[in-house]
C-alpha positions as CSV (number, residue, x, y, z in Angstrom):
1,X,25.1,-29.6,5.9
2,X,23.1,-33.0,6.7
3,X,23.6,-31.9,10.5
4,X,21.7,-28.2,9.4
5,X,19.3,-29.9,7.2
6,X,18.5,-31.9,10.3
7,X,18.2,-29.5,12.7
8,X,15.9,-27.7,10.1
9,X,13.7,-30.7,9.9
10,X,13.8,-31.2,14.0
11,X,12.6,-27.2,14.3
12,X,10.1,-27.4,11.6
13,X,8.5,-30.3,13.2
14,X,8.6,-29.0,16.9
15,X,7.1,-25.6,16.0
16,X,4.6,-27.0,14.1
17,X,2.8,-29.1,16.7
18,X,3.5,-26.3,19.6
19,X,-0.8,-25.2,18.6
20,X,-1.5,-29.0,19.8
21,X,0.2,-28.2,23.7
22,X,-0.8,-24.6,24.0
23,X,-3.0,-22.3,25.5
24,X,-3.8,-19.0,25.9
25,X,-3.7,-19.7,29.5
26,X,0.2,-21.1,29.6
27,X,1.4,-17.8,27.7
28,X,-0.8,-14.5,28.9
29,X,2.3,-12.7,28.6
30,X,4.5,-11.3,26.0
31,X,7.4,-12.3,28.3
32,X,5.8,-15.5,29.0
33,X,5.3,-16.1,25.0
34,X,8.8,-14.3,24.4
35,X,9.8,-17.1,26.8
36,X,8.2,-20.0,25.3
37,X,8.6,-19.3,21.7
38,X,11.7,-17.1,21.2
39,X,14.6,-18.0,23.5
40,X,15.7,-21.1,22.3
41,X,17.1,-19.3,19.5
42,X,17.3,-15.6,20.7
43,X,18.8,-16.1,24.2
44,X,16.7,-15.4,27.7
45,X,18.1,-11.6,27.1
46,X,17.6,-11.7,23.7
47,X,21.5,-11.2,22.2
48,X,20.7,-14.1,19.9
49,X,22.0,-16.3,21.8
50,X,19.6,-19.1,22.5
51,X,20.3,-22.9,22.8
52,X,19.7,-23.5,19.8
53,X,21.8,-20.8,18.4
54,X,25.0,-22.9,17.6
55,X,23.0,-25.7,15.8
56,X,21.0,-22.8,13.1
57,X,22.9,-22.2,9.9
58,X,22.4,-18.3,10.3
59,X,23.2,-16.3,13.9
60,X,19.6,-15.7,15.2
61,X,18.5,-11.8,15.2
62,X,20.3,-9.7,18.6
63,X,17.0,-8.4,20.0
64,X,18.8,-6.4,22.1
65,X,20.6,-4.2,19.0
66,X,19.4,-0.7,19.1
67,X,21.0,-0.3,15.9
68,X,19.7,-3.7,13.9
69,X,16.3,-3.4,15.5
70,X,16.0,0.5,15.1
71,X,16.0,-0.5,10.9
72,X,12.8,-2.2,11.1
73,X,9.4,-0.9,11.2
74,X,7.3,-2.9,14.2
75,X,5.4,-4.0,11.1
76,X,8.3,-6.0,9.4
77,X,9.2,-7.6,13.2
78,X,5.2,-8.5,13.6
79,X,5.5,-9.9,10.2
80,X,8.8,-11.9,10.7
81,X,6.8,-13.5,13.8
82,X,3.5,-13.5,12.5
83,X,4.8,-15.4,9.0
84,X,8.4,-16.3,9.4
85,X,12.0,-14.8,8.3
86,X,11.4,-15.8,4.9
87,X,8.4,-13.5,4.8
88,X,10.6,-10.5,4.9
89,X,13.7,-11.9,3.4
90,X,15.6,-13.3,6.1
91,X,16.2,-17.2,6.9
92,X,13.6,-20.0,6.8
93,X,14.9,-20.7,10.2
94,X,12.7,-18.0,11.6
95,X,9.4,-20.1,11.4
96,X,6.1,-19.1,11.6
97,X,4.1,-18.1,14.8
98,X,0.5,-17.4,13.3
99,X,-1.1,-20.6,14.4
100,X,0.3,-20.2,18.1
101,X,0.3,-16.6,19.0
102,X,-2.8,-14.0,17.9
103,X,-2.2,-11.0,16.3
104,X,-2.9,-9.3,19.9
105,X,0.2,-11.0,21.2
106,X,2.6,-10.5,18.4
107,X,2.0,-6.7,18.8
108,X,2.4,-6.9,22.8
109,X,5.8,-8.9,21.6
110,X,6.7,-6.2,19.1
111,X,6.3,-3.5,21.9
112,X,8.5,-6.0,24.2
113,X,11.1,-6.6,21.7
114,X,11.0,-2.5,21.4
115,X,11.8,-2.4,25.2
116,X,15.3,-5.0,24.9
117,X,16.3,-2.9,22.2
118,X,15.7,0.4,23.7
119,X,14.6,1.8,20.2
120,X,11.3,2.7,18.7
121,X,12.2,1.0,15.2
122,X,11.8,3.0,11.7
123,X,8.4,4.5,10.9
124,X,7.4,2.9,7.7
């Protein structure tokens, strides 16, 4: 539990200060962003299998999931990125992206995360 408190503590702080080293210049991209911010816990194809997968004390989201990712509306995945899992009931793990990415860039995300899953999500 200490070790999962830790790494909660480790991720909170990294994420936080990512606003500090960014620009919109390093990420002009939803790949690029998806790149930056996602893959250390989702995995470089998305399967929720990221480095930093093992260390989380839920199993990050399988982007790749027709089936998971078909049950939400792009407006609950813009949310979960925009204010974090616990913003649509899910695990505090999932932090918050709305100091790093715009809300232009979240969308462009959604539409890439729609692409890995091969799904168009459900309609609210």
């Amino acid at each position: 539990m200490k070790k999962i408190n830790f790494v909660s503590i480790v991720l909170v702080a990294a994420f936080t200060a990512l606003p500090l080293f960014s620009t919109s210049a390093s990420a002009e991209s939803a790949k690029d962003n998806y790149g930056l911010y996602c893959v250390q816990c989702h995995g470089l194809a998305g399967t929720g299998g990221g480095i930093n997968a093992p260390h989380l004390g839920v199993a990050p989201r399988n982007h790749t999931s027709a089936k998971d990712m078909g049950e939400l509306s792009d407006a609950n995945v813009a949310t979960a990125i925009r204010d974090g899992g616990l913003s649509v009931g899910k695990s505090s793990q999932m932090p918050s992206f709305k100091t790093v990415l715009t809300d232009a860039e979240i969308a462009d995300i959604v539409k890439l995360l729609r692409e890995k899953c091969k799904c168009e999500g459900k309609k609210k």
